[in-house]
C-alpha positions in Angstrom: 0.5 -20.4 -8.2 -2.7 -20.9 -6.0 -4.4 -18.0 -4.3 -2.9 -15.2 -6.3 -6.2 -12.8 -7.2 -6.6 -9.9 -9.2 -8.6 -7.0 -6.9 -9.1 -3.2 -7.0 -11.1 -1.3 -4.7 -11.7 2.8 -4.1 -12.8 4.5 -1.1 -13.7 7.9 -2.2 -12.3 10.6 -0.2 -9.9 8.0 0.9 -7.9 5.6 -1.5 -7.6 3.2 -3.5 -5.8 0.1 -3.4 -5.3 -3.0 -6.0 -3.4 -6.2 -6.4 -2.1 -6.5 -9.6 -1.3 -9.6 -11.1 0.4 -10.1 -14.8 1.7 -13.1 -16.3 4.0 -12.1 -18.8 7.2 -9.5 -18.8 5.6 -5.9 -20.1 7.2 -3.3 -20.5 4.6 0.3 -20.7 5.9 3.8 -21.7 5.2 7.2 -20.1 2.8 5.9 -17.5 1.3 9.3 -15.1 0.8 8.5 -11.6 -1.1 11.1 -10.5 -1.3 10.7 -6.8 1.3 9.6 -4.5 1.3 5.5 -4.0 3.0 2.9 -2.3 3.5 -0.1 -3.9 4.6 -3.5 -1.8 5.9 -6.4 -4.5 5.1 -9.9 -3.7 6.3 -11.9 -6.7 9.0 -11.1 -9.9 11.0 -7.2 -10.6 9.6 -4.2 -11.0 11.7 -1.2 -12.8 10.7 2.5 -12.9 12.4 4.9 -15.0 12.2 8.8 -15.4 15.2 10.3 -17.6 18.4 9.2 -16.2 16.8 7.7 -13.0 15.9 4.5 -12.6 15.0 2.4 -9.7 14.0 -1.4 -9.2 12.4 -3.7 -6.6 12.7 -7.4 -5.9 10.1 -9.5 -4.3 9.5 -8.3 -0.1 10.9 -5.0 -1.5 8.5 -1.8 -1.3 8.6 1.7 -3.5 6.9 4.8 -3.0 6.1 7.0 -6.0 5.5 10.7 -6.0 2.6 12.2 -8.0 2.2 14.1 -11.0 4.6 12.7 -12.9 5.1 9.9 -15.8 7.2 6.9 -15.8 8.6 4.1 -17.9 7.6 0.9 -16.2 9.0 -3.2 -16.3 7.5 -5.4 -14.9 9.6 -8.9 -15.0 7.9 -12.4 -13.9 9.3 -14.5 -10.9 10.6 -17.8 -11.2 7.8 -19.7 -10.7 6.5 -17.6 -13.7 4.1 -14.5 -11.9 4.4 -10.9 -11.1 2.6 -9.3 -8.3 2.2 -5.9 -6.6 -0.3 -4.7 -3.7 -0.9 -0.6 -4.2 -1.9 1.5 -2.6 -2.7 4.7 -3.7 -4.1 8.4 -1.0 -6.8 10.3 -2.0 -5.2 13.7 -2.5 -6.9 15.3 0.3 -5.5 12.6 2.9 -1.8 13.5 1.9 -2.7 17.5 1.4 -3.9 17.3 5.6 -1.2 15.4 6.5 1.3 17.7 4.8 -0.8 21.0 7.2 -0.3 18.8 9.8 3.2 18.4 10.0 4.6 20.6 7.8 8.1 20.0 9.3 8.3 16.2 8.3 11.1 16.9 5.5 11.5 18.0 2.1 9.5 16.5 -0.6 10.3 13.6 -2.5 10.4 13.3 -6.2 10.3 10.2 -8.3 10.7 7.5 -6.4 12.1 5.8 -3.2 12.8 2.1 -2.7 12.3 0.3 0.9 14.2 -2.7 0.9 12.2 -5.3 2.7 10.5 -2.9 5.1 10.1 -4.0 8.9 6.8 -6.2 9.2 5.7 -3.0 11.4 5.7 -0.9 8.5 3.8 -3.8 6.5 1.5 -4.4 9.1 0.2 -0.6 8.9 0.2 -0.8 5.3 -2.1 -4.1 5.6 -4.4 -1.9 7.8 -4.7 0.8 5.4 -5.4 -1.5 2.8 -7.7 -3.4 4.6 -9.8 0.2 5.9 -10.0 0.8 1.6 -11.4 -2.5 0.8 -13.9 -2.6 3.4 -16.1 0.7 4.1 -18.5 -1.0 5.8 -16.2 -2.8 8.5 -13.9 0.6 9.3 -15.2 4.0 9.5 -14.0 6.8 7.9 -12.2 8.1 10.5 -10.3 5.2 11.5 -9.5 4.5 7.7 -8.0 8.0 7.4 -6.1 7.5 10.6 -4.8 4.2 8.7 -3.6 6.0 5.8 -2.1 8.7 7.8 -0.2 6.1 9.9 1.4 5.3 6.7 2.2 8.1 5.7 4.2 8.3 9.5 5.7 5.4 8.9 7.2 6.7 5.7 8.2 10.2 7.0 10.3 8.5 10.0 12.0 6.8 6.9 12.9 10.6 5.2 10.0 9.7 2.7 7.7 12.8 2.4 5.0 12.4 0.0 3.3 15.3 -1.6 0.9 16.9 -3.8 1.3 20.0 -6.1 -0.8 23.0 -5.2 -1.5 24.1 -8.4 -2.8 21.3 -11.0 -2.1 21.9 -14.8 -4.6 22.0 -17.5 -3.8 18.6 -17.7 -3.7 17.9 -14.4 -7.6 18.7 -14.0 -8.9 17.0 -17.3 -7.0 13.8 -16.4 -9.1 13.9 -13.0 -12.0 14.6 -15.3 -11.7 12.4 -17.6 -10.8 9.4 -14.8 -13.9 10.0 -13.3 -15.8 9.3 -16.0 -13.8 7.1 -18.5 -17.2 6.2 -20.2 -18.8 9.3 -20.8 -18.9 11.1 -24.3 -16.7 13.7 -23.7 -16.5 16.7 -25.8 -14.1 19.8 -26.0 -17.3 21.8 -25.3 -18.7 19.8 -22.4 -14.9 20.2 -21.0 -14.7 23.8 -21.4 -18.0 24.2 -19.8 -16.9 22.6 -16.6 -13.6 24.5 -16.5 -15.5 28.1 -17.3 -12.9 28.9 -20.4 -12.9 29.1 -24.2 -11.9 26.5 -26.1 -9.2 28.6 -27.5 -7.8 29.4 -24.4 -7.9 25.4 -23.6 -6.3 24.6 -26.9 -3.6 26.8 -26.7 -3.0 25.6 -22.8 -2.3 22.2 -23.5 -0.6 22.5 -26.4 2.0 24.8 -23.8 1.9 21.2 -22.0 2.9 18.8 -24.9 -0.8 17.7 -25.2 -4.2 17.7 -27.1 -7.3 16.6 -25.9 -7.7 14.2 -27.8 -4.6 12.7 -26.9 -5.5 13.5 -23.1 -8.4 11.7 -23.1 -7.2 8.4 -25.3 -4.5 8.3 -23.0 -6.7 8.3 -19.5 -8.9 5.9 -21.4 -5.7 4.0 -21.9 -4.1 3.5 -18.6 -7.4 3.1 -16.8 -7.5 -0.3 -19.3 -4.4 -0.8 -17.9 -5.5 -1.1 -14.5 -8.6 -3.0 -15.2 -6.7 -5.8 -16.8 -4.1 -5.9 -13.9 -6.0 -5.7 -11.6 -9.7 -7.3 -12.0 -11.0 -10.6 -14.3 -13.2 -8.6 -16.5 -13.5 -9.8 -19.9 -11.6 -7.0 -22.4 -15.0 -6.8 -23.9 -16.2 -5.3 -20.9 -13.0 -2.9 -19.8 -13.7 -1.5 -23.8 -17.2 -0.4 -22.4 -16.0 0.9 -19.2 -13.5 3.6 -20.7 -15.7 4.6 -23.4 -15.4 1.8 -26.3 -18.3 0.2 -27.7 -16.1 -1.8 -30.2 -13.6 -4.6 -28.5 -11.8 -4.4 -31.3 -11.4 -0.8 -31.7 -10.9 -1.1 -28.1 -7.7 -3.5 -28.6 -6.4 -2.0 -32.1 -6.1 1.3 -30.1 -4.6 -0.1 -27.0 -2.1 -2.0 -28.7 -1.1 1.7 -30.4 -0.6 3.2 -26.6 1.4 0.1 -25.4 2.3 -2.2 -28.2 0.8 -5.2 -27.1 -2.5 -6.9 -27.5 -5.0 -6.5 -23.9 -4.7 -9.8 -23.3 -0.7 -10.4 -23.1 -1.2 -8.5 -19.6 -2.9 -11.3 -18.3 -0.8 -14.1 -20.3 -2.0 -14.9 -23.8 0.3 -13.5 -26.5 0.3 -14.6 -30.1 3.6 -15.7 -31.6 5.4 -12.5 -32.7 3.5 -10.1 -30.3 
């Protein structure tokens, strides 16, 4: 299918948005979506699961996703053989302010909502915000927050209040960290340093949460990847290097652990028997 591009773009202190484009059904397992994001699906199914709830999209469908939470993820390929998703993704702050500024908009979501085929309104403010993300130098600041915001009406008049938690987990903040800086040779001591505790105390902490940091920070290295290949044409070479891999192969023997598939079958090629 012609014109269907891969693209991400960030707008610090604003969002970020990407078109993400696979061509072959994947399915990935505990996924954390760590700020609140709307996603619009042009082309093939989408699933989300979390315990006993599940929700699923079709093709002109929409879903919004609250943050700070993990999710078991489908994506299924249309027809003609494609999946395709536009997100878009508030900085924290944005969604923080417009939570002060109309703190009577409704209760909180959790896990997701689905917007079956949203009015083109709706889809033209989304397209705005989009647009004020991917191009800093055409739209100010202050008209791209005004763009996100507008969204963030739009799904409010719908009874979909998107929030963020007030207090982040140990987690929480090295995830942040570590997504930051994918690349960089982090240490426990280097971490501890930034957060002003022991390690002890950071040990025990996110072992309370289920976690270590070593598994913390394979697992941001991980889903970044993720991204990268659903979202740009770099060679897997390169997304190795950007989250901290000098060795593709390493690289792809320890992606394959996290998802169970090779890099590449995001974007189409998979061996027989993969």
């Amino acid at each position: 299918m012609r014109g269907v591009t891969r693209s991400l773009d960030v707008r610090p202190g604003v969002g970020l948005t990407a078109n993400v484009v696979q061509r072959s059904a994947l399915r990935f397992s505990n996924v954390v979506v760590d700020s609140p994001a709307l996603i619009l699906l042009k082309h093939g199914t989408k699933s989300l699961q979390s315990g006993s709830r599940q929700w699923t999209i079709q093709g002109g469908d929409a879903i919004a996703i609250a943050g700070g939470q993990s999710l078991d993820v489908s994506n299924h390929l249309s027809s003609a053989g494609l999946f395709e998703a536009r997100w878009l993704v508030w900085d924290k702050a944005v969604v923080q302010r417009f939570e002060e500024a109309f703190p009577a908009a409704g209760r909180a979501m959790t896990g997701a909502v689905v917007l079956k085929q949203p009015s083109s309104e709706f889809l033209a403010a989304t397209e705005r915000a989009i647009s004020a993300v991917c191009c800093p130098s055409d739209v100010p600041e202050p008209v791209a927050l005004h763009r996100l915001t507008e969204v963030l009406v739009w799904l409010s008049l719908a009874g979909v209040k998107l929030s963020v938690p007030r207090a982040l987990s140990t987690s929480a903040k090295l995830r942040g960290l570590f997504a930051g800086a994918p690349s960089e040779a982090w240490t426990i001591s280097n971490v501890t340093a930034r957060l002003a505790m022991s390690e002890a105390t950071l040990r025990r902490r996110l072992s309370a949460e289920g976690t270590s940091f070593v598994d913390l920070l394979a697992d941001v290295r991980m889903s970044l990847a993720m991204t990268l290949l659903q979202s740009t044409d770099r060679a897997v070479a390169r997304i190795a290097l950007d989250v901290g891999y000098e060795s593709a192969s390493r690289f792809a023997i320890r992606f394959r652990e996290r998802f169970g598939f090779a890099p590449t079958a995001i974007r189409g090629h998979r061996r027989s028997g993969t």
